[in-house]
N, C-alpha and C positions, 0 to 999 in steps of 0.2 A: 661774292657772299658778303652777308651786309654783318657787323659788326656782332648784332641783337640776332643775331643766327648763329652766329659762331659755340660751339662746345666749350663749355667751359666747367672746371672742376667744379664737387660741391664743397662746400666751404665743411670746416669739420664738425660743425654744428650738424648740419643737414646730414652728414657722412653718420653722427652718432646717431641721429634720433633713426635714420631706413636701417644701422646695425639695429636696435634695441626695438623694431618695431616686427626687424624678421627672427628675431630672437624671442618674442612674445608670441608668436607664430608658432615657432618651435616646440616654446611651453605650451601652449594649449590646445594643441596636438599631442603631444605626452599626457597632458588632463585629462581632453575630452580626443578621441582620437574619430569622431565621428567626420568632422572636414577632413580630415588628412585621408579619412576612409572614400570617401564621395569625389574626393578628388585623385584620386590614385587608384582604385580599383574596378577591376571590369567584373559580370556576370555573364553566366547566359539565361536568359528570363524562358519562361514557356512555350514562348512562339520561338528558342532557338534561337535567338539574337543575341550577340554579344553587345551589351550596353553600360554605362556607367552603374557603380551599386549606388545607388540612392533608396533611404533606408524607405520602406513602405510602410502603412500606418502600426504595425503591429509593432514592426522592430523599432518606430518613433518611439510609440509608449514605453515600450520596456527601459529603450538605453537611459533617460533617466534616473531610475530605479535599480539600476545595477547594484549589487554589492559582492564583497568575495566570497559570497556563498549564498546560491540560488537555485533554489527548488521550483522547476515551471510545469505546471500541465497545463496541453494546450491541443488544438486542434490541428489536423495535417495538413500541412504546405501552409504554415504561415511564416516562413523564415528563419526558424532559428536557428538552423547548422549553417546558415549561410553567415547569419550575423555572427555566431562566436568564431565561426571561421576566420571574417573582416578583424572583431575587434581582435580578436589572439595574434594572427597575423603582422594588424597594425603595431602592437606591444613587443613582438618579437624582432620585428624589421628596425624598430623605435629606440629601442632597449637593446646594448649587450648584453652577454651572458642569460639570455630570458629562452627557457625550453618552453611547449608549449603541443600538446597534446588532443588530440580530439579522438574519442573511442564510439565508435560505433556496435550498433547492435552484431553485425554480421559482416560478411566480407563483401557483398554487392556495396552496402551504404558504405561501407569503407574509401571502395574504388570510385564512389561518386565524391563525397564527401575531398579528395587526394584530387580529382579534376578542379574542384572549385578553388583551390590553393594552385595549383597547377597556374589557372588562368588570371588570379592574381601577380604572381610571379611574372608571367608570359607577358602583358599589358601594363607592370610596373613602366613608369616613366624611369629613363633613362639614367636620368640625376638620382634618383631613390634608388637603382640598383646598382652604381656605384658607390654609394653610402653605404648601402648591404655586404658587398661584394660577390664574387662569384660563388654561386652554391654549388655543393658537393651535392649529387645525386645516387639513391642506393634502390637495390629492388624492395626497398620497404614502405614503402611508401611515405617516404620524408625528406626533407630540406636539411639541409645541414651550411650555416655559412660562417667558414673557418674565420674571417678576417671580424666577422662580429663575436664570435660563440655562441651564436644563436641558432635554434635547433625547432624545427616544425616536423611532427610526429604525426601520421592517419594510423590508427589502430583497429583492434576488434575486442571485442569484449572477450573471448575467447582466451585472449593471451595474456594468464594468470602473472607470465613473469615482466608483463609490460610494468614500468615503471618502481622494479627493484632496481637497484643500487643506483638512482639520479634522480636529480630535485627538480620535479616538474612545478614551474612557476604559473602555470595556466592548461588547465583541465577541465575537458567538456566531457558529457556522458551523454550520448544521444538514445533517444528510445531505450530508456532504461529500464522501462515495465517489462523488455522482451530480452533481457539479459540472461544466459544459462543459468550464472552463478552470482548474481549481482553482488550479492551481502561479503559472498570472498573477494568478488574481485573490486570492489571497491574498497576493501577497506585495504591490499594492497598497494591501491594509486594511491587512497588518501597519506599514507605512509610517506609517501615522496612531495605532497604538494608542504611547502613549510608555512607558517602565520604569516600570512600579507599575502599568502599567495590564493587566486582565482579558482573557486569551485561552480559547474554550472551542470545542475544535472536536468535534465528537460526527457518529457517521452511525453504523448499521447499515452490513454489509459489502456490498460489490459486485465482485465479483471480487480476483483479483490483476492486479500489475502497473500499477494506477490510483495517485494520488500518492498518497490515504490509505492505502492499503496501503503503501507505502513508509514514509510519515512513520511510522505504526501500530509497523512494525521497527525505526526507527531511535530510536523514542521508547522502545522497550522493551530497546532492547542501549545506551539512555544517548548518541545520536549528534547529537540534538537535547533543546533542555529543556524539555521537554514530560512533565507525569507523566500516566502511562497508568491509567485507570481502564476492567475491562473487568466487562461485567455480561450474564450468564448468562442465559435467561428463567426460569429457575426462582428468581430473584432477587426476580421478581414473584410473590408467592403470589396474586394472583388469575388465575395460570394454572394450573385446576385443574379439575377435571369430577365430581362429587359423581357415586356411583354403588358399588355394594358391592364387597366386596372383589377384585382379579383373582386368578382361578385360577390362571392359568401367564403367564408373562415370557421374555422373548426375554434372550440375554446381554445385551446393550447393556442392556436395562430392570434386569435385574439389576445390573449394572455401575453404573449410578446412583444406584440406589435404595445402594447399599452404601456408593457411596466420596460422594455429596452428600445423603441422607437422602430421597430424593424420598416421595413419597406414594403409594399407588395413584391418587389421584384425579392428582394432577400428570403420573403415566404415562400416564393414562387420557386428559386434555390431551392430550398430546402424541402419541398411537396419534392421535385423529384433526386434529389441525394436517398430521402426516403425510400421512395421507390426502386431504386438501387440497391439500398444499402440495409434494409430493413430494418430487423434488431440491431445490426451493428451502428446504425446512425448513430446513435447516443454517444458510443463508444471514439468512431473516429472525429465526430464535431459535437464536441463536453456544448450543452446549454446548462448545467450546474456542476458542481465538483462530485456528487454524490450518483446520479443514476447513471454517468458516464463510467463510471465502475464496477457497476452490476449490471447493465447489458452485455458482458462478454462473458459472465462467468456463469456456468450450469450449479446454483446454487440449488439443494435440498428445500431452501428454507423462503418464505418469502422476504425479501430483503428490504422492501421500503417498510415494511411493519417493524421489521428489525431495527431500522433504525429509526422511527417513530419511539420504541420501546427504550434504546440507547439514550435519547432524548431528554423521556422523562426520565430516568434514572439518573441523569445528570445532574435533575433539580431534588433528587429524593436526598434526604440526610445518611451518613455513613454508615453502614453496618457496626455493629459492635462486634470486636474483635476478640476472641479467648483464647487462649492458650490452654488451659484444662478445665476439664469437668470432674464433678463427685463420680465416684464410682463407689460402690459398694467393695470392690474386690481390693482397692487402695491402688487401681491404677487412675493418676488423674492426667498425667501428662497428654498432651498434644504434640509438643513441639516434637519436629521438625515441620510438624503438618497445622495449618491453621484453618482456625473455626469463623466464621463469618456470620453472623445472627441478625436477622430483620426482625422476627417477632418472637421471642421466647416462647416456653410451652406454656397453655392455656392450659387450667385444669377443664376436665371434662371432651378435649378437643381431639380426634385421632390424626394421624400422623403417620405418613409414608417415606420411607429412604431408600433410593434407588443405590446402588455404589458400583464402581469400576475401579476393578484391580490393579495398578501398574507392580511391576517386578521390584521397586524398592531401590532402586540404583539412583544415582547423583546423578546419572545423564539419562537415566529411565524414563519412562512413563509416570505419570505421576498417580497417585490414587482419589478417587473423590466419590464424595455424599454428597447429592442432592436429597434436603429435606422438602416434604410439601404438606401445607393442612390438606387433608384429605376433603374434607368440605367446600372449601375455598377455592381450592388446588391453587394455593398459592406458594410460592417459595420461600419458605422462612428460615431458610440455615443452608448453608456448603461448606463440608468439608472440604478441605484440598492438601496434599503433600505427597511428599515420595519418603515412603515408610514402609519398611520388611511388610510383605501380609502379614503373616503373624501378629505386627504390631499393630497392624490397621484395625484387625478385627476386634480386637481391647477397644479400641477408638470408637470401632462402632458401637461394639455393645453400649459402653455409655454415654453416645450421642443419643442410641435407640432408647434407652430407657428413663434418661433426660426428656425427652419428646415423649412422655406419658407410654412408654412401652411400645414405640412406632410399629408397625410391620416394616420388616427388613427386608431387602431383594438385592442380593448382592452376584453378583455376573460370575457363572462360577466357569467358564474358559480360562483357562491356561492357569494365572498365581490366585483367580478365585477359589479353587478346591482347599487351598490353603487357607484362605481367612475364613471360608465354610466351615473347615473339620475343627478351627480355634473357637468358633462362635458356637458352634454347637457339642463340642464336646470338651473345651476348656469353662467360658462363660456361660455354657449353656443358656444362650437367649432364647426366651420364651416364644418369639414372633418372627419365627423366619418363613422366609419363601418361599412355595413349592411348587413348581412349574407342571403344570399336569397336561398330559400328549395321550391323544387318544390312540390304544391298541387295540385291533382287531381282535386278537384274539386273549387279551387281559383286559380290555376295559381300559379306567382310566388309568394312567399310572404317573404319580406323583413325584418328583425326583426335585432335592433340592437344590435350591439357585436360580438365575435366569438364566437360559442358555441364549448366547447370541451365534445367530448362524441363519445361511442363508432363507429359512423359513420364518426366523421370528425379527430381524432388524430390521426388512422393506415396512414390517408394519410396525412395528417401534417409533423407526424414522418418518413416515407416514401422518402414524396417531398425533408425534408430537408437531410435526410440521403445519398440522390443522388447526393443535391444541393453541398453537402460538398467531396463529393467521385470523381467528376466531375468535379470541383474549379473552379463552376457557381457562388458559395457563398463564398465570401472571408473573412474572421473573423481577428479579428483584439486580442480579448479577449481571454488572458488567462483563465481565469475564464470561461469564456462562452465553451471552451476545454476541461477542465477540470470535467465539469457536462456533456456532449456529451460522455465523456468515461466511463463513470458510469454510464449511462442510458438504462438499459438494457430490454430482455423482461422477464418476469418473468417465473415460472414451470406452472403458469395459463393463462401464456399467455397474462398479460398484460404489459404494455411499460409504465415504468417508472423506476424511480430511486433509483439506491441501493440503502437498510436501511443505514440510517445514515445519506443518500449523498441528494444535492439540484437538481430540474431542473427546476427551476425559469428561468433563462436565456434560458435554453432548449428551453421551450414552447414560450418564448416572441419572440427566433428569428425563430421559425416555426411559430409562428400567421402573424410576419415579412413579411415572406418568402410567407406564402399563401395570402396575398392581394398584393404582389409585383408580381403577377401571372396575376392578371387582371391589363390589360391596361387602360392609359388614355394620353389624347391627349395633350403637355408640350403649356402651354398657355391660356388653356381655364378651363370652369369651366363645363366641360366633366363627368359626372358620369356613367357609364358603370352598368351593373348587379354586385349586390353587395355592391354598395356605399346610 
């Protein structure tokens, strides 16, 4: 062996710069942990193969855009329980004392969700899991590695007491629009995750009016801190159907293809996902963040008028706000309930108030007037609060008589009898309601209030459903928008409002809307059927 072959030590120079060169390595793998991910972890892809994870175009874009607190809607099967899997995983193996949690919607995706960590683990290189050390394995679907303190968790959204009493430093929420109890059981996790630590909540859409629809809004008008990442299916280029070129395109395919680049084979995808998937297409592959929302849900109301209407009212100036009106009787109070004003009363102009009773309790129902010009049928005033009937009915009286003597229609089921017998036999108001039912053998017979029951709210719900489709009804209230889109019909077939959701305003401007139907002559003191 010749001299210039021989082994020989490296000088301490050389010895520092390969220490501080695998030491920079180290660091930026703790930074960015996506090499250490590509290089250390396996998958199994679609065709069943177990391969390196190499992140695909979806999970490229996002990981630079992470932050510790992300709000994603996105399309199915583009990666993302695999990649918070990777990166959480990475930060756990990486990091002592690091717990790290991923909740699933139900206990299938659980069990899958627990294989893809599984095989992580199973295909770690050898050096990395002795740096880990040996894990403790339990029938819970978790990793436990005593020599780090590091603790990998698969869950179900189900299980309220997941994460009391320990500090989860990384938490995923997967398909969170199909969550039983979202709003309780997240804010139980949130309790454990502490500042610096990782929140990643992601689902495909599932209607409106669900909490991640909610959070989805308010994370996107900045109302919580959550940064919004929303991802397209055409985001994933292996949504695509190899096949020559198409002859003719519908507008929408043109529309695509112009304003996002699409492909024919990507059009060609998606003609038959359609075909498949119908109505639900929108839903399981979002093309906007808005119709992907109301293709799943059996809405009452038309919903892109609805929010056309949301729209403009965005750009309309504030209502004027009151807290009391004159009253002749010396009641002027409002408060606890507030007055909301677009047009004050016009002289000469008549004027309709729909109202819905709530019970007057702090966790009750709330009570509300819908005002409308009768001419116009436009919305010029909402009441709204949770106030005694009794009280309510002072309130209305001198809303109604504010509004040039309105006709009143006030919903007399259940705590409406009570603001009835205050309205008419305390303030005796001059213009109340009188629901007239034809009887066979009396004729008509008039009876005061609106009764709501299964004969007169299909066509309540109906009239106004038209009146707003048609923009016969012009609204002025957010609020009052906002309960129209969540008012839906149920699997029984009845029409009302999502769990969770109001439709106080709902009904007071369909009571509104139904006596703004019968005529009366501007000037005179004209009572027509029904008054």
């Amino acid at each position: 062996m010749s001299m210039s072959a021989r082994w020989l030590p490296p000088s301490p120079e050389a010895a520092r710069r390969a220490l501080a060169a695998e030491i920079r390595q180290v660091l930026q793998h703790r930074r960015d942990p996506r090499p250490w991910i590509e290089e250390n972890l396996w998958i199994r892809d679609k065709g069943r193969r177990v391969i390196p994870l190499i992140f695909n175009a979806v999970q490229r874009d996002y990981h630079p855009y992470v932050t510790d607190r992300d709000m994603i809607l996105k399309a199915r099967q583009q990666g993302f329980t695999t990649y918070c899997c990777a990166r959480f995983f990475a930060d756990t193996i990486l990091h002592h004392n690091t717990t790290s949690v991923m909740v699933a919607h139900d206990l299938d995706s659980a069990e899958r969700t627990f294989r893809i960590v599984q095989l992580f683990w199973e295909r770690l290189p050898e050096e990395e899991r002795k740096q880990a050390g040996k894990p403790r394995f339990s029938n819970r679907r978790e990793f436990l590695w005593p020599k780090i303190n590091s603790h990998f968790y698969v869950g179900t959204a189900g299980a309220l007491t997941l994460g009391r009493g320990q500090t989860i430093n990384n938490l995923h929420c997967s398909e969170f629009a199909f969550w039983l109890k979202p709003q309780e059981s997240l804010a139980a996790l949130m309790q454990a995750v502490p500042a610096g630590g990782n929140i990643v909540i992601e689902s495909t859409p599932n209607g409106i009016g669900n909490y991640f629809h909610d959070l989805w809004r308010q994370a996107k008008a900045g109302e919580v801190k959550y940064r919004w990442h929303f991802y397209m299916w055409w985001d994933d280029p292996s949504y695509a159907l190899p096949g020559p070129p198409l002859a003719e395109l519908t507008e929408r395919e043109i529309y695509l293809q112009a304003r996002y680049g699409l492909s024919d084979d990507q059009v060609r995808w998606r003609r038959a996902k359609e075909r498949d998937l119908r109505e639900l297409f929108k839903q399981e592959y979002p093309e906007d963040d808005l119709s992907c929302f109301l293709a799943s849900t059996r809405a009452c109301f038309d919903l892109a008028r609805l929010q056309q209407i949301a729209t403009r009212i965005s750009g309309e100036p504030a209502p004027e706000v009151l807290s009391a009106l004159p009253h002749p009787a010396g009641i002027t109070g409002l408060t606890p309930a507030r007055l909301l004003v677009w047009r004050r009363p016009q002289e000469g102009r008549l004027y309709v108030i729909g109202a819905d009773v709530g019970e007057g309790l702090a966790q009750g129902d709330a009570s509300c007037a819908v005002v409308l010009d009768r001419e116009r049928g436009e919305q010029v005033a909402e009441l709204y609060g949770r106030v005694p009937p009794d009280r309510f009915a002072h309130m209305l009286d001198a809303l109604g008589r504010w509004y040039n003597r309105a006709q009143l229609a006030v919903e007399r089921n259940n705590h409406g009898h009570s603001t009835l017998n205050t309205l008419r036999n305390v303030c005796h108001y001059p213009w109340l309601y009188y629901h007239v039912r034809y009887d066979a053998r009396y004729g008509q017979q008039p009876t005061l209030g609106w009764p709501t029951d299964q004969a007169t709210k299909p066509i309540l719900v109906d009239d106004l459903a038209a009146a707003i489709a048609e923009g016969s009804l012009i609204l002025h209230s957010g609020a009052l928008v906002d309960e129209c889109m969540t008012f839906v019909t149920t699997n029984s077939g009845s029409q009302e409002a999502e769990q969770g959701k109001l439709d106080d305003r709902v009904m007071a401007a369909g009571i509104a809307w139904q006596v703004r139907k019968r005529p009366v002559t501007v000037g005179t003191t004209q009572r027509p059927a029904g008054w």
